[in-house]
C-alpha distance (Angstrom), angle and dihedral (degrees) to the residues before:
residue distance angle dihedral
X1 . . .
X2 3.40 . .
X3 3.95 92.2 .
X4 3.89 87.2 56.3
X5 3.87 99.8 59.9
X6 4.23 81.7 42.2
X7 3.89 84.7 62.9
X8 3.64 96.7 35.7
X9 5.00 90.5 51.8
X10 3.74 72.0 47.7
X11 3.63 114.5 61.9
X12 3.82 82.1 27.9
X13 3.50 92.0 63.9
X14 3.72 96.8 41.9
X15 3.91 99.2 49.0
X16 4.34 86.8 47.3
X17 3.76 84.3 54.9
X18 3.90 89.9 57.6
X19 3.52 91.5 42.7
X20 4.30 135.9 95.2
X21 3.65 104.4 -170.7
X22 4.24 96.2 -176.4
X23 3.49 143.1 -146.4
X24 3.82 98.1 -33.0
X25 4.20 95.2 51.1
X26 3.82 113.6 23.4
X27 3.42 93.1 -162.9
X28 3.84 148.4 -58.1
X29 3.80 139.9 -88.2
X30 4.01 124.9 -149.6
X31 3.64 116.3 -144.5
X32 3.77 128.5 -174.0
X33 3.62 136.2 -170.5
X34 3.82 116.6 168.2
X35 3.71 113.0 -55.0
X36 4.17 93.2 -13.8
X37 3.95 118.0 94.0
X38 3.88 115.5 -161.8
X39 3.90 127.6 -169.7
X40 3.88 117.4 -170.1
X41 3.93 126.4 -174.0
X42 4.00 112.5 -122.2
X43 3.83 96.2 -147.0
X44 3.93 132.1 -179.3
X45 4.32 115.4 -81.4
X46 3.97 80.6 -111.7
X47 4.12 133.9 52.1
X48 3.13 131.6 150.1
X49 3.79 138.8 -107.8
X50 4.15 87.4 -95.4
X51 3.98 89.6 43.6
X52 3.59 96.8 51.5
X53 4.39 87.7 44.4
X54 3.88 89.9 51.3
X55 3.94 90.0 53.2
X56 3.28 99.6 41.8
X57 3.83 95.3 49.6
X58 4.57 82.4 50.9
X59 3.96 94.5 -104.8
X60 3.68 85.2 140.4
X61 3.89 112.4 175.3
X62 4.34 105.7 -101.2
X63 3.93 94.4 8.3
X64 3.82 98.5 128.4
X65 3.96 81.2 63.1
X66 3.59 97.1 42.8
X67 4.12 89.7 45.5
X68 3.71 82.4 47.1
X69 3.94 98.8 51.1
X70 4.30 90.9 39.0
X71 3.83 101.1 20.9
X72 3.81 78.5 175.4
X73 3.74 80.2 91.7
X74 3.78 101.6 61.5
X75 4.00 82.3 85.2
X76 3.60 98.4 41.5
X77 3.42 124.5 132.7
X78 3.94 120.6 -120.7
X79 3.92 141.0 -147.9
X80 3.36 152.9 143.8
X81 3.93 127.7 -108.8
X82 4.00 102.4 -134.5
X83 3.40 92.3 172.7
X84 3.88 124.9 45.2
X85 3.99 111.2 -0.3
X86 3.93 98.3 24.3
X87 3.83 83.1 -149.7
X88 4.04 131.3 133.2
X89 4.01 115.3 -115.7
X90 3.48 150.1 178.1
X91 3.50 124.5 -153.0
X92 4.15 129.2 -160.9
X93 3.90 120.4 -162.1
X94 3.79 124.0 -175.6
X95 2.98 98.3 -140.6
X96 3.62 92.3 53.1
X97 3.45 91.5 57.0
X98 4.09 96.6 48.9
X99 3.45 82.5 67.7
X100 3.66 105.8 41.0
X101 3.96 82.9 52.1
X102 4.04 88.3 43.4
X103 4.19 83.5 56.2
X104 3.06 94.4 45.6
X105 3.91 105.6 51.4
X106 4.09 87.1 38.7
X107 3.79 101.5 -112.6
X108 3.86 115.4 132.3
X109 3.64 130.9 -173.3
């Protein structure tokens, strides 16, 4: 498992070094802890009402290429740091996703 979120901070660094998110998101961080990836926007001090509604609903400047790159994302989890980054992010967990896939294919434990 672990080799799987290696892969998945990998291409998720590569495809946010290709990418120029704009005005709205300045950019992204990559976060790991064990087997759980997070992404988070870096966004201007200031947005507006519309800004903050767009990232809150996960229209994140450049995600259709980041989903593309890691569709391990598409399923990701999202939220909002309140307290110490006041950033948007989405976080992907293995084991999370052994059991989505588990669901999915009908096998229970």
């Amino acid at each position: 498992m672990r080799e799987w979120a290696d892969d998945v901070e990998r291409r998720l660094r590569e495809v946010r070094s290709q990418i120029a998110p704009g005005p709205l998101v300045l950019g992204y961080t990559i976060g790991r802890r064990g087997n759980v990836v997070v992404v988070s926007t870096v966004s201007r001090n200031e947005l507006s009402k519309q800004e903050i509604a767009a990232l809150s609903q996960g229209q994140w400047p450049c995600w259709d290429e980041i989903a593309e790159a890691v569709p391990e994302f598409i399923h990701s989890m999202a939220g909002f740091d309140a307290c110490a980054t006041l950033e948007w992010w989405r976080k992907w967990d293995v084991e999370d996703e052994m059991s989505r896939i588990r669901l999915e294919d009908g096998m229970f434990e």
